[in-house]
TILUM-327528 format. One record per residue (C-alpha): residue number from 1; residue in three letters; x, y, z. Coordinates in steps of 0.5 Angstrom, whole numbers, plus 2048, in hexadecimal, padded with zeros to 3 digits. Example, Ala and Ser with C-alpha at 12.3 -4.5 7.8 and 13.67 -1.06 7.14 Angstrom:
<atoms>
1	ALA	819	7F7	810;
2	SER	81B	7FE	80E;
</atoms>
This chain:
<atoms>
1	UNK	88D	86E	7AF;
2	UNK	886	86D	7AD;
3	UNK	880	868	7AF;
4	UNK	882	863	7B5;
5	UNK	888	85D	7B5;
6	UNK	885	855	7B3;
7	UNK	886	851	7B9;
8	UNK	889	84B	7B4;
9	UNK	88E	851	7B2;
10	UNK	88F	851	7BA;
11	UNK	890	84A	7BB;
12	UNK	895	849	7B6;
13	UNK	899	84F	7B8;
14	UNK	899	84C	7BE;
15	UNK	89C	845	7BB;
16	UNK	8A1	848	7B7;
17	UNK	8A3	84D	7BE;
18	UNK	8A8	84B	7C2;
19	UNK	8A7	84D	7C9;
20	UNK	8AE	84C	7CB;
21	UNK	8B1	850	7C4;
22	UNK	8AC	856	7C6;
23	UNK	8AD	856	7CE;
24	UNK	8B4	855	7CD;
25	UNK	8B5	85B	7C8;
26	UNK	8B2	860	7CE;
27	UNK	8B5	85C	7D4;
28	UNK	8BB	858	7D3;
29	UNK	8B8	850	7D5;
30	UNK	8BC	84B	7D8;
31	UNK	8BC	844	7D7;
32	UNK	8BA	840	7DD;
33	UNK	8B9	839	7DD;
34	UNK	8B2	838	7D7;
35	UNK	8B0	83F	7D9;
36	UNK	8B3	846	7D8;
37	UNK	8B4	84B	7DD;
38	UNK	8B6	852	7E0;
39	UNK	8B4	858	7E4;
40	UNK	8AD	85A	7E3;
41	UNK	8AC	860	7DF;
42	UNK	8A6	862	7E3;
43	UNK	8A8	861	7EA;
44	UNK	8AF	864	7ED;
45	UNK	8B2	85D	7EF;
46	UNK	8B9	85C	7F2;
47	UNK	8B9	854	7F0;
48	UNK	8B5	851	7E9;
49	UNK	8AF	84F	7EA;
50	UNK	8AC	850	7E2;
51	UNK	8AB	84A	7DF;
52	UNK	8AA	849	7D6;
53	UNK	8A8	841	7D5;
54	UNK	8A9	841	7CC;
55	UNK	8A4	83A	7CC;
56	UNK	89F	83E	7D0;
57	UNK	8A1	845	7CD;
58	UNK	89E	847	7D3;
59	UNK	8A2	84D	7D8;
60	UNK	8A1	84D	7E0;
61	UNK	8A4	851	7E6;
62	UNK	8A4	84D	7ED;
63	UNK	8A5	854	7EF;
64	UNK	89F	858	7ED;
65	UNK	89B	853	7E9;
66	UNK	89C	856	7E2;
67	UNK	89B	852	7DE;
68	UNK	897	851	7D7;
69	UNK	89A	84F	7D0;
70	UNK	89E	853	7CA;
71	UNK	899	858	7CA;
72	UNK	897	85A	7D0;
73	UNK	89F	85A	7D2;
74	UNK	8A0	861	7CD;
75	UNK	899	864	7CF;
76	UNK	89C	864	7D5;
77	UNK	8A3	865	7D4;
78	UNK	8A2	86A	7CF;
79	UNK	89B	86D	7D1;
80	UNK	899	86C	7CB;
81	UNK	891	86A	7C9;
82	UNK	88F	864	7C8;
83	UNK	88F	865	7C0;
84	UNK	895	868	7C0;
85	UNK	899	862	7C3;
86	UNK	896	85E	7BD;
87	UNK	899	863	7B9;
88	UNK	8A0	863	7BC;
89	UNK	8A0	85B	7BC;
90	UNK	89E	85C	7B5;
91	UNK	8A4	860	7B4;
92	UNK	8A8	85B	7B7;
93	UNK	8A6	856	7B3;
94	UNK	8A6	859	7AC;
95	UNK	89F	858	7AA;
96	UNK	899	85D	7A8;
97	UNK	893	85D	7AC;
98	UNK	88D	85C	7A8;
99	UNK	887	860	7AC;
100	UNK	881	85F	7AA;
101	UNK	87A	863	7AA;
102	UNK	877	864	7B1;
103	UNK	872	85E	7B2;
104	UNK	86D	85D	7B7;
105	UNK	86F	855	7B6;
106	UNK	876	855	7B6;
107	UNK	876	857	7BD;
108	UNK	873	855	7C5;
109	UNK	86D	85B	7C5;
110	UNK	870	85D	7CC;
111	UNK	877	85E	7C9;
112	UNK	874	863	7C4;
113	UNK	870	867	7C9;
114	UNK	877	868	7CD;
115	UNK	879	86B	7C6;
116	UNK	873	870	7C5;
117	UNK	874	872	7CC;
118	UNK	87B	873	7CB;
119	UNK	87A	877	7C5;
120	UNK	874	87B	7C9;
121	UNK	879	87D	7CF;
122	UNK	87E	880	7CA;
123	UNK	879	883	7C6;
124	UNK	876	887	7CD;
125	UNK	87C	888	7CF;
126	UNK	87E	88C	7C9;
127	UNK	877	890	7C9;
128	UNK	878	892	7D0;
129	UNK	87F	895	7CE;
130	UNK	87B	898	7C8;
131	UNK	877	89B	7CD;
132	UNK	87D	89E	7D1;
133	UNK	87E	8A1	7CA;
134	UNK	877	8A3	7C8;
135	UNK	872	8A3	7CC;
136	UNK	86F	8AB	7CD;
137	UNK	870	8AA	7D5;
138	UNK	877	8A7	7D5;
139	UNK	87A	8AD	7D9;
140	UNK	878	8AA	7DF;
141	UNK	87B	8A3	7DF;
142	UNK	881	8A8	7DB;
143	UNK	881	8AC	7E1;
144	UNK	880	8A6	7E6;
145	UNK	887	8A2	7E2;
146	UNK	88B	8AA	7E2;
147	UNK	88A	8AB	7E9;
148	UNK	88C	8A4	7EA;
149	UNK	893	8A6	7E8;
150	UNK	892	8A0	7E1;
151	UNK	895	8A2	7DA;
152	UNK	891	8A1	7D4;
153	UNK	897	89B	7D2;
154	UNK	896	898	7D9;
155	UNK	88E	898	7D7;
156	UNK	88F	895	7D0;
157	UNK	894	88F	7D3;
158	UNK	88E	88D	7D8;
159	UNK	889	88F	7D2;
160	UNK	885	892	7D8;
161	UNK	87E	895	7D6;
162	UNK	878	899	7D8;
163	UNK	871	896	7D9;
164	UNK	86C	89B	7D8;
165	UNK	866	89D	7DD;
166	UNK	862	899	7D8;
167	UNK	85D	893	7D9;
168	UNK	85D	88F	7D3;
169	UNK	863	892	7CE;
170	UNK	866	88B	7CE;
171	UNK	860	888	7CB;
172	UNK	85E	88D	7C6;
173	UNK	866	88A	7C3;
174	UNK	866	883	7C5;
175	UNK	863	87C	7C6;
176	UNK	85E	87C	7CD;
177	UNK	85F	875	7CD;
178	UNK	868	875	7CD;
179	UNK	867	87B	7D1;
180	UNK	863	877	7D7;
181	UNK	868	872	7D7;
182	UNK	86E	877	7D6;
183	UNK	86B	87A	7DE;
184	UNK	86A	880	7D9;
185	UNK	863	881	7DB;
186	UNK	85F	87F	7E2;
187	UNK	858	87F	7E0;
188	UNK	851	881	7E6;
189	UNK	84A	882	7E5;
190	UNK	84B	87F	7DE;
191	UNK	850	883	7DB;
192	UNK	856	883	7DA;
193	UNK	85B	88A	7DC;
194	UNK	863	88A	7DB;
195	UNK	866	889	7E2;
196	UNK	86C	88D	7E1;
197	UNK	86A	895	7E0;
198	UNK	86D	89B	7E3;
199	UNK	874	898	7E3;
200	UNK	87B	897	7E1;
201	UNK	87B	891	7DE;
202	UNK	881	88B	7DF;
203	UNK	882	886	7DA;
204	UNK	885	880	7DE;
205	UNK	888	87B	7D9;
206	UNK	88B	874	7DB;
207	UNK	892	872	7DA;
208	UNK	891	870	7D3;
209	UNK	88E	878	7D1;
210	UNK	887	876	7D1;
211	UNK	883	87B	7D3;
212	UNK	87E	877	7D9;
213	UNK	87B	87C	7DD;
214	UNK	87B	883	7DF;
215	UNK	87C	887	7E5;
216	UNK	878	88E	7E6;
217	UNK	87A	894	7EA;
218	UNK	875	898	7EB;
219	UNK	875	8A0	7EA;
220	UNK	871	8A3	7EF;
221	UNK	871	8A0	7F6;
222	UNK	86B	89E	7F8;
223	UNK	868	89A	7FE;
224	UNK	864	896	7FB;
225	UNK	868	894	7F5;
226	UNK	86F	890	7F7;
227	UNK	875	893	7F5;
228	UNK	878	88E	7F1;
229	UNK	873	888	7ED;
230	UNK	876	882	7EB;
231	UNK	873	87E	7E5;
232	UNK	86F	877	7E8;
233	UNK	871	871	7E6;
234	UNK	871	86E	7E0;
235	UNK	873	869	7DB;
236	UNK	879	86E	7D9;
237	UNK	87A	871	7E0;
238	UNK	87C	86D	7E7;
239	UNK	87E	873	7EB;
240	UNK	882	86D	7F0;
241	UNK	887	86B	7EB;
242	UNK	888	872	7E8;
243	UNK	88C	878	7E9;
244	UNK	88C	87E	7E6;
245	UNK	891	882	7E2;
246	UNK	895	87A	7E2;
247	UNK	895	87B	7DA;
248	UNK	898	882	7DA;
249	UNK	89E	880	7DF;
250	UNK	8A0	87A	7DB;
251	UNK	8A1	87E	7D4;
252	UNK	8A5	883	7D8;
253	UNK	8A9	87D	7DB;
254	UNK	8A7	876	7DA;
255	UNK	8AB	874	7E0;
256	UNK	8AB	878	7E5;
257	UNK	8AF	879	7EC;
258	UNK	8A9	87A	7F0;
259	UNK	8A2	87B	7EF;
260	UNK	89F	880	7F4;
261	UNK	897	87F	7F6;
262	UNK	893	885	7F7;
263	UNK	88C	887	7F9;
264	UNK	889	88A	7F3;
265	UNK	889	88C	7EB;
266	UNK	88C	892	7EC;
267	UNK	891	890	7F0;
268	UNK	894	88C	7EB;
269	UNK	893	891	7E5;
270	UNK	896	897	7E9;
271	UNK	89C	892	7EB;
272	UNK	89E	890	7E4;
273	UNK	89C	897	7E2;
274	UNK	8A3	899	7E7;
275	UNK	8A7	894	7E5;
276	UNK	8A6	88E	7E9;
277	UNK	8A3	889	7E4;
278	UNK	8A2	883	7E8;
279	UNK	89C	884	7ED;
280	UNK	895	881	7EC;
281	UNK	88F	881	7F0;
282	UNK	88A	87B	7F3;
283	UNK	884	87E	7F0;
284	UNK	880	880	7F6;
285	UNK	881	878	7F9;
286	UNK	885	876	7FE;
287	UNK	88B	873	7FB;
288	UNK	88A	86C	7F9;
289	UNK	88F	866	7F9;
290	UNK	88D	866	7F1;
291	UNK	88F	86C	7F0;
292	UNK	895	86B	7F3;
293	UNK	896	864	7F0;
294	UNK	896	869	7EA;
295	UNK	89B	86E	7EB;
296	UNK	8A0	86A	7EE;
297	UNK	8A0	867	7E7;
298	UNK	8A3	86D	7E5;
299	UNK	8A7	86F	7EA;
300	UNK	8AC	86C	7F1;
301	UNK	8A9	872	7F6;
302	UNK	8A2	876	7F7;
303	UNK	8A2	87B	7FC;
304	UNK	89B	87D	7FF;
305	UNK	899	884	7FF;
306	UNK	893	887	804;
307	UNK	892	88C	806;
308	UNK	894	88E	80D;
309	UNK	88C	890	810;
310	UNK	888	889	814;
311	UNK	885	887	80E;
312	UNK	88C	886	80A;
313	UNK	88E	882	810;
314	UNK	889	87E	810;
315	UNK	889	87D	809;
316	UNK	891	87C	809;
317	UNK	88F	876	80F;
318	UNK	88A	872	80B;
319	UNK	88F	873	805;
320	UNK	893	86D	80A;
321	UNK	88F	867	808;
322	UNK	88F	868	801;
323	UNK	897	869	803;
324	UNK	898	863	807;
325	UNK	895	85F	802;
326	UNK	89A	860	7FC;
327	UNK	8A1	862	800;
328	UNK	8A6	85E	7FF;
329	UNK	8AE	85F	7FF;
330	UNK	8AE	861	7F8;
331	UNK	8A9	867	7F9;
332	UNK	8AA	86D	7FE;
333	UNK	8A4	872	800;
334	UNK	8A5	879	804;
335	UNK	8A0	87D	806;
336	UNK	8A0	885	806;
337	UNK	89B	889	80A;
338	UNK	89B	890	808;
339	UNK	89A	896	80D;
340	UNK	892	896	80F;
341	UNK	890	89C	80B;
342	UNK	893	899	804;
343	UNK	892	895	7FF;
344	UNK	898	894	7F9;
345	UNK	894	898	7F5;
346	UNK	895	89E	7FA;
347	UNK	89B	89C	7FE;
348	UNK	89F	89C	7F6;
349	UNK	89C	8A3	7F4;
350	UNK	89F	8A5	7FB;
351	UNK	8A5	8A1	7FC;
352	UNK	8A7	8A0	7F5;
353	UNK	8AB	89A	7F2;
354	UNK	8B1	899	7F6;
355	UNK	8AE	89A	7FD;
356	UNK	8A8	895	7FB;
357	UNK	8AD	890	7F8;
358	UNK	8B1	891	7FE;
359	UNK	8AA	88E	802;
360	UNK	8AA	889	7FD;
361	UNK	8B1	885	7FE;
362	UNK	8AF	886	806;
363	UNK	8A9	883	806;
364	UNK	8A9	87D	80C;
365	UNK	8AB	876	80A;
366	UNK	8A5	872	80B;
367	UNK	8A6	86E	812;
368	UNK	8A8	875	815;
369	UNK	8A2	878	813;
370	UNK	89E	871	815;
371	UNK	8A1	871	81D;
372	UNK	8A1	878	81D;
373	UNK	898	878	81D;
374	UNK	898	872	822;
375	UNK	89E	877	827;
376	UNK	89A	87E	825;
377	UNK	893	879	828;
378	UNK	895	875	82D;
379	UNK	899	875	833;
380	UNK	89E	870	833;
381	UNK	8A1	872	839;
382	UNK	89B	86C	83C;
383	UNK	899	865	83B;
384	UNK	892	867	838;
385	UNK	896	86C	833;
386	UNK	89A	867	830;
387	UNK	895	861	831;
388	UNK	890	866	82C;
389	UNK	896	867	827;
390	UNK	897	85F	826;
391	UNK	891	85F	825;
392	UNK	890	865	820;
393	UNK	896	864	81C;
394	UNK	895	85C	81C;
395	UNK	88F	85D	816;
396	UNK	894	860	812;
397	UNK	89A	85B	812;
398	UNK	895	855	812;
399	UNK	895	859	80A;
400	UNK	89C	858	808;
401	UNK	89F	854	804;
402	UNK	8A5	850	807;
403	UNK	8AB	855	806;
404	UNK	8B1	859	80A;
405	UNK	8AC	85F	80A;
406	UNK	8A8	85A	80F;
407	UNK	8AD	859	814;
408	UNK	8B0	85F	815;
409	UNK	8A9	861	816;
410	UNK	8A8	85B	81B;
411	UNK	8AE	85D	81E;
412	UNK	8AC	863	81F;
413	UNK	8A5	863	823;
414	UNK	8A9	85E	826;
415	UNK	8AD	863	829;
416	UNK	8A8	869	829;
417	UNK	8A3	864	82E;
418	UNK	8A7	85F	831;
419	UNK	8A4	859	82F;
420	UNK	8A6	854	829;
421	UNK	8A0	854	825;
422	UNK	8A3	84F	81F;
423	UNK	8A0	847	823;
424	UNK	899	84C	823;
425	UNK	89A	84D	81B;
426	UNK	89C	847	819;
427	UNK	897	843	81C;
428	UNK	891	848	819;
429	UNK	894	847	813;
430	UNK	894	840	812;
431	UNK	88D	83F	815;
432	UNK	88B	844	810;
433	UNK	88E	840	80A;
434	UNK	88B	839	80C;
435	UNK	884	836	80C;
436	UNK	880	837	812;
437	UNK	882	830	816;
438	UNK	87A	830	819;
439	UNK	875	82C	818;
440	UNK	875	828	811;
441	UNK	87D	828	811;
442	UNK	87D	822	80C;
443	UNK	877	825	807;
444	UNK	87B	82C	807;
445	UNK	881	829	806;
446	UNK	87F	826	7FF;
447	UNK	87C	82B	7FE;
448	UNK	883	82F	7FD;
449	UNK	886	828	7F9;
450	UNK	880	829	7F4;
451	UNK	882	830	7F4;
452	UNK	889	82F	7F3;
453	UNK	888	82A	7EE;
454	UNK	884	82F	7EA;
455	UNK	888	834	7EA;
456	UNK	88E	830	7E8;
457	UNK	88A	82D	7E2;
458	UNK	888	833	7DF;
459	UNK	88E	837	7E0;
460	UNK	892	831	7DC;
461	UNK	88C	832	7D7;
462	UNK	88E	839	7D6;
463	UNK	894	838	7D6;
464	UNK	894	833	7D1;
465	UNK	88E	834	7CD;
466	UNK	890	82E	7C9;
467	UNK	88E	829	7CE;
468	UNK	887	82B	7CC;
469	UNK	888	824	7C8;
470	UNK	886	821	7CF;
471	UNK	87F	823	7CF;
472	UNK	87E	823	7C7;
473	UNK	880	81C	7C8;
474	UNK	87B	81A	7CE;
475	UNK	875	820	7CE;
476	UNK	873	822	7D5;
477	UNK	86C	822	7D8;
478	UNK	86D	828	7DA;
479	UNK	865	827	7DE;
480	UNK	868	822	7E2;
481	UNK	86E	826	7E6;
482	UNK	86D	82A	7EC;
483	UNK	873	82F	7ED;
484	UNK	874	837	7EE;
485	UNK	878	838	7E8;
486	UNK	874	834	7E3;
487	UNK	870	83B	7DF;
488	UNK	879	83D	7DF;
489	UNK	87A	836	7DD;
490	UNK	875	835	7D7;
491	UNK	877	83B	7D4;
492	UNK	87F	83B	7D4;
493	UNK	87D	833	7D1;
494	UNK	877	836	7CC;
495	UNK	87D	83C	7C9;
496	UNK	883	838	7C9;
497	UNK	87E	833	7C4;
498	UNK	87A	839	7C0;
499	UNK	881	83D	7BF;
500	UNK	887	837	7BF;
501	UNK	88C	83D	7C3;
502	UNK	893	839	7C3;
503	UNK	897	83D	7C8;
504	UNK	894	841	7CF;
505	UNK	896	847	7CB;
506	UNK	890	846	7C7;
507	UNK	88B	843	7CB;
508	UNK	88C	849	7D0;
509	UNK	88C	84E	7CA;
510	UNK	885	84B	7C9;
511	UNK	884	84D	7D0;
512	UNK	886	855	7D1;
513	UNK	881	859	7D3;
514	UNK	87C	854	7D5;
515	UNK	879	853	7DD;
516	UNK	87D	84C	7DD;
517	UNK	884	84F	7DA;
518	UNK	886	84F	7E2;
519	UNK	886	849	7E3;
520	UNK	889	846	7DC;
521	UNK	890	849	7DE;
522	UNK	890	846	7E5;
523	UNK	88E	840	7E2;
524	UNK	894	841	7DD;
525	UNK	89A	844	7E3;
526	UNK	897	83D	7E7;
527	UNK	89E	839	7E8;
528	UNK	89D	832	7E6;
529	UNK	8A3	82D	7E8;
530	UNK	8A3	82A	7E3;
531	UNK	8A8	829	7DD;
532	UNK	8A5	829	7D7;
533	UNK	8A5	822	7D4;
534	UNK	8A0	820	7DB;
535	UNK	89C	826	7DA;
536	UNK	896	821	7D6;
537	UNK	896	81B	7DB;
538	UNK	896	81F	7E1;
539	UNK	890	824	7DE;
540	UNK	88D	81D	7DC;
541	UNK	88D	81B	7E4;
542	UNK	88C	822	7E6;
543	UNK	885	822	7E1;
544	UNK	882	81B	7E3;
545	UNK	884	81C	7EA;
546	UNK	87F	822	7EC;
547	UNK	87B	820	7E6;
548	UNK	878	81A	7EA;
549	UNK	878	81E	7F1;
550	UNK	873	824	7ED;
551	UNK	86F	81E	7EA;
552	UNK	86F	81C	7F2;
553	UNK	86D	823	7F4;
554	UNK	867	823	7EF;
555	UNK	865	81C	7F1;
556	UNK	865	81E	7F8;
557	UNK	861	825	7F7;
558	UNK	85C	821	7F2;
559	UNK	85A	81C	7F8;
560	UNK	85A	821	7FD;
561	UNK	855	827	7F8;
562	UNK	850	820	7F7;
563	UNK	850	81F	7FF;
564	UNK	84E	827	7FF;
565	UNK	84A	829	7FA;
566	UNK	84B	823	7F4;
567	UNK	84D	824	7ED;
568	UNK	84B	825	7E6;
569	UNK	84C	820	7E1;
570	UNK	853	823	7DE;
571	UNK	855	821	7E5;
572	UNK	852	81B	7E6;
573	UNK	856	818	7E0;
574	UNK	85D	81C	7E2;
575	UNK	85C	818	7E9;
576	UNK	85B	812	7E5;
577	UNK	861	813	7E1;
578	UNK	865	814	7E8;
579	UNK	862	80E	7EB;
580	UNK	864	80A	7E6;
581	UNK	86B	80D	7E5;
</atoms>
C-alpha cells in the first residue's frame, strides 16, 4: 500500500457493497420481515438481537448497541485497521484501490494529525525496543525483566522497551511538537524533559493494534517517584476506554472463553508468558463501564482479578458500578481475591498454572460476591442492618437493565433483609424517567414535544439522506429558529447537500472519527414506525411541526432580550420577520 484511499473511492465501495452479502459471509443472517437478523457476533446472546437493514446498509445491535456500516462492521469483527477494511471490501468486490500521494487537501487536518501521532507511537515504541537492545546501560532493565522471570520472546511479543536515565533523548530524534501531543514530554521551567526515564517501558496498543499510550515501570524504586507511570491523556489515549494487553489476547484468540482483569502490566506479561493468554489490566484506573462495554464485545464472561490486600477489596468493590451498569443475562462477572501477600505475577511464579487456573474456575459469581460484602458489614440479624443493606444495594440495582439477573437479584435481598424492595425501585425508576411534574408543567412539556420532534426529523434525515430535497425545495432561515440540536441540524443538512451521500452507510462513513460520529449512529439505530412509503409525509409534518415551535422559541427569547437588554439591528429584523409570520 502506498499513499492514502480517495473518499469518492470509499463512497462508491460503499454503493457497489452489499452490507447483507458481506454480514452474512462472516455470520449466517436471516430474513425477518424488511430486516435481516441473527445473534450478535459481538455479544453472547441466547435470542437475535442484531439487525442488517439493506436499504440503510446500516447494522445494529439492540443488545450491546454496536452498530456502524459495512466497514465498521470488519473493523470490528476482524480487527482490522480502518485501511484494512477498505482492503477487504475491495477484495470482495473485485475492484483495485486507487491510492493517492498523501495530501494535506485530500483529508480534515485533524484526521492527519491522528495519522502522524499514530506513526509516531510506533516509532517510539520501536526505539524504545532498540534501547532494550542497545542502549550502554541496558543491563539494568535486562536484569529487572530476568528477575522478573520474562523471556526475551514474551518481551518481543508486548514489543517492551527501556527508557533510559535521560531527559531529552526522545527530542534529539523526534518531532517536539508530536512529542508534546503524544504525552511523550511534560514541559517545566520552560523546558521540555521526557516523562518517561528509568523505566521499563509498555506500549499499550488499542484493539486495533495501534500503539496509543505507554506504561513505564520504573527500575529502581524510589519514593519520590511513582512505581508505575501512565501517558496523560491525549488525542490518541483515553485510559477509561482502553485496557491494556486486549491487542495481544485477541491475536492469540479472537473469541475468548473469558477475559480476566488484572491490576498491573506485569501481571499481564507474565500470565501470558505462562500460558494463560486471556488477561488484561485496567491501566491503573478503576474499571469503567467503557472498558467493559469493550471486552464484552469480545467475550460472554470477565472474571475480576484483585489482589486480596485492603486496596485490591476496595478496588474490586468500586469495579461494581461499573459492573451494574453493563450486566445483563448474556454477560457473567466473577470476582477472584488472591491471598493478601500475592498478585498474579507472584502467585503464578509460586503456584503455577494449574493451581492459578484452578482459582480461576472458582472464582465467585457476581451476586455471591455483592452479598457477601453487604454480610461481611452489616449486621442483618437487626432492623438497622438489614434497613442499611436495602439502602446500599439499592444504587446498584437502580443500574441494571431489566432482565432475569435483576430479579433473582431482587429476590434475593428480599430474602437476605425481609423487606420487598421492587414497589420502592419501580417508583424511583419512573420518577427518574419523566419530567419534572413542578412548576411550568405545560412549558416542560412542550419542550420534550419539540425535542421529539427534533430528533425524529433528524434521525429520518439520516436515515433517509434523500429526503434532503425538502429543504433544497423550500431553504430554511436557520437565524429564525431556536432549538438545542440546531448546530447538529445545520451540519447533517450542509453535508448531505455539499456530499449528496444516497445511503446512511455513506453519510455515517463521512462521520468516523468525528466529535458528532456518536450521535450519527444513534440517530441511524433510532426506530422509526413508519413504513417506507409514508417515511416523506411524515417527515414533512415531523419538520413543519417543531419548525414553527423553534420559530415560537425564538420569538418568545427576542421579546424577552428587547424588555432585558435590547437588540441589535440583525435582531431587530428577525423579530419583525416572526412578527409578521
Amino acid at each position: 500500500m502506498s499513499g492514502r484511499i480517495p473518499r469518492q473511492f470509499i463512497d462508491d465501495l460503499l454503493v457497489r457493497v452489499d452490507i447483507v452479502d458481506v454480514i452474512d459471509s462472516h455470520v449466517p443472517l436471516k430474513k425477518m420481515g424488511a430486516n435481516y437478523s441473527a445473534r450478535c457476533p459481538f455479544h453472547n446472546e441466547k435470542t437475535p438481537s442484531f439487525s442488517v437493514n439493506r436499504n440503510k446498509q446500516f447494522f445494529h445491535c439492540f443488545g450491546c448497541h454496536a452498530s456502524g456500516n459495512v466497514i465498521s462492521f470488519l473493523m470490528d469483527f476482524n480487527h482490522l485497521t480502518f485501511v484494512e477494511a477498505i482492503e477487504e471490501l475491495a477484495t470482495f468486490c473485485g475492484v483495485e484501490i486507487p491510492y493517492e500521494k498523501q495530501s494535506s487537501h485530500t483529508e480534515p487536518q485533524q484526521k492527519n494529525k491522528l495519522i502522524d501521532l499514530q506513526q509516531l507511537m510506533q516509532q517510539v515504541a520501536t526505539f524504545y525496543s532498540q534501547q532494550l537492545k542497545q542502549n550502554q546501560n541496558k543491563d539494568i532493565a535486562i536484569d529487572y525483566l530476568k528477575g522478573r522471570g520474562i523471556l526475551g520472546e514474551t518481551a518481543r511479543d508486548f514489543m517492551l522497551g527501556y527508557a533510559p536515565e535521560d531527559w531529552q533523548i526522545l527530542s534529539a530524534h523526534f518531532d517536539t511538537q508530536l512529542l508534546c501531543e503524544a504525552g511523550m514530554l511534560a514541559f517545566k521551567n520552560d523546558n521540555y524533559y521526557e516523562r518517561f526515564r528509568q523505566r521499563i517501558m509498555f506500549p499499550i496498543r488499542n484493539k486495533r493494534g495501534h500503539i496509543i499510550g505507554f506504561g513505564g515501570r520504573i527500575l529502581k524504586d524510589d519514593p519520590k517517584q511513582p512505581k508505575y507511570l501512565n501517558s496523560p491523556e491525549t488525542p490518541l489515549f483515553h485510559k477509561g476506554n482502553e485496557v491494556y494487553g486486549l491487542y495481544e489476547l485477541l491475536k492469540q484468540n479472537s473469541r475468548p472463553t473469558r477475559i480476566l482483569v488484572v491490576e498491573g502490566y506485569m501481571d499481564v506479561v507474565t500470565l501470558a508468558q505462562y500460558g494463560i493468554h486471556y488477561a488484561v489490566a485496567a491501566l491503573g484506573t478503576s474499571l469503567s463501564a467503557t472498558q467493559l462495554q469493550l471486552l464484552f464485545r469480545s467475550t460472554p464472561e470477565v472474571i475480576l482479578c484483585f489482589d486480596g490486600d485492603k486496596a485490591g477489596k476496595e478496588a474490586a468493590w468500586r469495579a461494581m458500578d461499573a459492573v451494574f451498569s453493563v450486566i445483563n443475562d448474556n454477560r457473567q462477572v466473577r470476582v477472584l481475591l488472591l491471598p493478601i501477600e500475592h498478585d498474579p505475577d507472584s502467585l503464578i511464579h509460586v503456584e503455577g498454572v494449574d493451581a492459578f487456573t484452578q482459582r480461576i474456575e472458582q472464582a465467585d459469581i457476581l451476586s455471591d460476591y455483592f452479598f457477601a460484602h453487604f454480610q461481611e458489614t452489616l449486621n442483618l440479624g437487626s432492623i438497622e442492618g438489614r434497613a442499611k443493606l436495602v439502602n446500599q444495594a439499592k444504587p446498584y440495582l437502580l443500574k441494571l437493565a431489566d432482565c432475569f439477573f435483576k430479579e433473582m437479584t431482587l429476590k434475593r435481598l428480599h430474602e437476605l433483609s425481609q423487606f420487598d424492595i421492587s414497589p420502592t425501585l419501580e417508583r424511583e425508576t419512573l420518577a427518574a424517567a419523566q419530567p419534572s411534574q413542578k412548576n411550568n408543567s405545560s412549558q416542560k412539556q412542550a419542550k420534550n414535544t419539540r425535542h421529539s420532534l427534533e430528533r425524529l426529523s433528524l434521525a429520518m434525515l439520516v436515515q433517509y439522506p434523500k429526503l434532503i430535497e425538502k429543504f433544497q425545495n423550500n431553504p430554511i432561515d436557520w437565524n429564525t429558529l431556536d432549538f438545542s440540536g440546531i448546530d447538529i441540524f445545520k451540519a447533517i443538512v450542509h453535508t448531505i447537500i455539499t456530499y449528496k451521500p444516497e445511503t446512511t452507510a455513506q453519510l455515517l462513513e463521512f462521520y468516523r472519527d468525528k466529535p458528532e460520529e456518536k450521535v450519527l449512529n444513534a440517530l441511524a439505530a433510532l426506530p422509526i414506525l413508519v413504513s417506507e412509503k409514508a417515511v416523506e409525509s411524515e417527515f414533512s409534518g415531523a419538520l413543519n411541526r417543531f419548525i414553527v415551535q423553534a420559530k415560537q422559541t425564538r420569538l418568545e427569547k427576542l421579546l424577552d432580550q428587547e424588555t432585558a437588554v435590547g437588540l441589535n439591528d440583525e435582531e431587530k429584523e428577525i423579530l419583525r420577520q416572526l412578527l409578521l409570520r
